[in-house]
N, C-alpha and C positions, 0 to 999 in steps of 0.2 A: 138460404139459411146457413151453408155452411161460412159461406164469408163473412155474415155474422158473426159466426161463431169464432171465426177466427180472429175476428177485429177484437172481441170480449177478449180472447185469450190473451191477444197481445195487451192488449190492456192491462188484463193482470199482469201476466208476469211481468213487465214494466214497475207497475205500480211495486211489486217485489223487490225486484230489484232495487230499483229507487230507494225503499226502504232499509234495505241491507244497507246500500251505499253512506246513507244517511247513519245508522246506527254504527258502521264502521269510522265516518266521519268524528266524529264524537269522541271514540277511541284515539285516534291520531291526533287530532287537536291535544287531545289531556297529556300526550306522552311529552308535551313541552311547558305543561305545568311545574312545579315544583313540588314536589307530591311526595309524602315520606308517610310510614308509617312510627315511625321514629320522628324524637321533634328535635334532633341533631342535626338534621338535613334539611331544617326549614328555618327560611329568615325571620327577622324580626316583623312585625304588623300593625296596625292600630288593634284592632281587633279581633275576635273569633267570634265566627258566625255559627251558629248550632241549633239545623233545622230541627224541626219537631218530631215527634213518635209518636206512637200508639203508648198511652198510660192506663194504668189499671189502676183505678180509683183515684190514690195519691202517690202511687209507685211508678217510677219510671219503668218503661218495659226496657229486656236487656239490650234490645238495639239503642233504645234513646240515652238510657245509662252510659253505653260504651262512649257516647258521643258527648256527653257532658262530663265524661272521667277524661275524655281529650282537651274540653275546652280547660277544667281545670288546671291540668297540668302544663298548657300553655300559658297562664295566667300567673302560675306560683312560679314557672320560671323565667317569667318576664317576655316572653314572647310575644306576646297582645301585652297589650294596658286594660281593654276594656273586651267586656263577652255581651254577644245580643244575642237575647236566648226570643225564637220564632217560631211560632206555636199556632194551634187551631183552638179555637175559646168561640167557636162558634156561636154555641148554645150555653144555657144555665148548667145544661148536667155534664157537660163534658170542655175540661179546662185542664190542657197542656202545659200551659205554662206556670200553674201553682209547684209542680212538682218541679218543674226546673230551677224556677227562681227559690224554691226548698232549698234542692240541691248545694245549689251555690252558694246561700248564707247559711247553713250546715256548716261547709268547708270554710267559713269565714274571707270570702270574696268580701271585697270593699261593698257596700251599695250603691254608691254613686258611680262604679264601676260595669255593674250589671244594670243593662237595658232591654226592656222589654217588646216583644211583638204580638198583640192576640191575633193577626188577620193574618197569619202565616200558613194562611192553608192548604197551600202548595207552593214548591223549590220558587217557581216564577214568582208568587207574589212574595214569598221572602227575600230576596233577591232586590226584585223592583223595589219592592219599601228601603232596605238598607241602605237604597241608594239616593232614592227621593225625598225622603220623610229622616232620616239619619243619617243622611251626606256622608255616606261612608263610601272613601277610595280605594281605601285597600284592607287586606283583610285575609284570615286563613281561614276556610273554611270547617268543619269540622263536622265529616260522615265518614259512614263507609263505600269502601273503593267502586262498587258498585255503582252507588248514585252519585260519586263524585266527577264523573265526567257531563254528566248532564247540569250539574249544579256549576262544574268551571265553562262551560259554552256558553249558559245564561249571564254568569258576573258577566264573561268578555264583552258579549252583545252590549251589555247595559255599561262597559268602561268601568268595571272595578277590576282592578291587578289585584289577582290572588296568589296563594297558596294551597294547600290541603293536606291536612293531617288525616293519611286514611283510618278510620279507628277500628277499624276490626281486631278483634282480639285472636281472634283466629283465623287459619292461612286457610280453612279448608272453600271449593267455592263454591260460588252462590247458586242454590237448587235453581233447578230447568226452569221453574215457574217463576221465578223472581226473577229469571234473566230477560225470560220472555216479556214480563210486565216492563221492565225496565226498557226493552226494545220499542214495544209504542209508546213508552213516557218520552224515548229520546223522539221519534217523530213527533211526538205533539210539541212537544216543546220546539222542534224547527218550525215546525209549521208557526208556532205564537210566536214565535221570534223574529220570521220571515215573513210570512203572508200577512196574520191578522195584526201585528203586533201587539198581539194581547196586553191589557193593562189588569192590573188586578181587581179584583171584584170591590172593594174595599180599600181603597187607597186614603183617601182623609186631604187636608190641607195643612195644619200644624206640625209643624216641625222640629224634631228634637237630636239637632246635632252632638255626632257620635263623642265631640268633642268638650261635649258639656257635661251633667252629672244624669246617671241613669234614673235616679228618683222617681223624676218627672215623668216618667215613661210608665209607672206600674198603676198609674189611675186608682182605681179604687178597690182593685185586691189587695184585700188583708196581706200585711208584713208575714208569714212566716215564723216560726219561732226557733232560733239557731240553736246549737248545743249548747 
């Protein structure tokens, strides 16, 4: 019994370890990012990529807000040509991506310029599709500093050269419980990266390169109505 017990142990703590190593990984990799929260320190790109939030009806929430007041301001200053706003639109009652693509032609974004994603309903499958489905090679991303190391591991795997605008508006950090969550998002995502090579649940066959006009990408959500 006890050498059972001792093989479990080891086990765990292994398994722990491992996991640290893994989530410290992640960290070290992003420190060779180009990564600014400032967009003075970040090169020029095809695009900004601008994973999805949590929205409250038609309102961005102020995490997803932060992240689209980044993609704008890359946009007005020429920094991206084009933004792919990736969203979860799962369902009929809940749809991410009306308030973004809002957002945008709000601020008088081009439309041909904004491209859409509804099967964005996690970093990996946003990622994957920009890459398969929207041929995009390079690109800034645009979250906060948090989940931006788990979102530059995934471009790398997939061969998109990025950037990142971290968008927090503020320096203070991230509560216990968001780090934690964030520490087995970074294993899952090795492990889909490494082991299973996970593909997205939803990937499609038609393709709408990032180089064409976004139109074509917003299917049959209603236009929006700008200022």
């Amino acid at each position: 019994m006890k050498y059972i017990f001792r093989v479990l142990a080891f086990l765990f703590s292994s398994a722990i370890i491992l996991s640290i190593i893994i989530d410290l990984s992640f960290t070290f990799n992003y420190s060779f990012i180009q990564a600014s929260r400032t967009l003075q320190n970040l090169p020029q790109a095809t695009v900004a990529i601008v994973p999805g939030a949590a929205v409250y009806g038609k309102k961005p929430s102020p995490v997803l807000l932060e992240r689209l007041e980044g993609a704008l301001q890359l946009y007005e200053k020429a920094k991206v040509k084009k933004i792919l706003l990736s969203g979860d639109n799962g369902t009929t009652s809940y749809n991410e991506i009306r308030p973004m693509l809002n957002f945008m032609l709000q601020h008088k974004v081009e439309k041909k310029d904004i491209f859409v994603d509804f099967a964005g309903f996690r970093t990996l499958d946003t990622l994957y599709r920009a890459k398969k489905l929207y041929e995009i090679e390079d690109a800034i991303i645009v979250t906060q500093s948090l989940h931006q190391p788990r979102a530059a591991y995934i471009a790398d795997k997939l061969g998109i050269k990025i950037a990142a605008l971290e968008s927090n508006k503020s320096t203070n950090k991230p509560k216990l419980k968001n780090r934690f969550r964030e520490f087995l998002a970074r294993n899952l995502a090795w492990i889909d990266m490494n082991l299973f090579h996970t593909i997205p649940k939803y990937l499609g066959e038609e393709k709408y390169p990032i180089s064409g006009s976004g139109n074509q990408t917003w299917g049959d959500t209603p236009t929006p109505k700008s200022r």
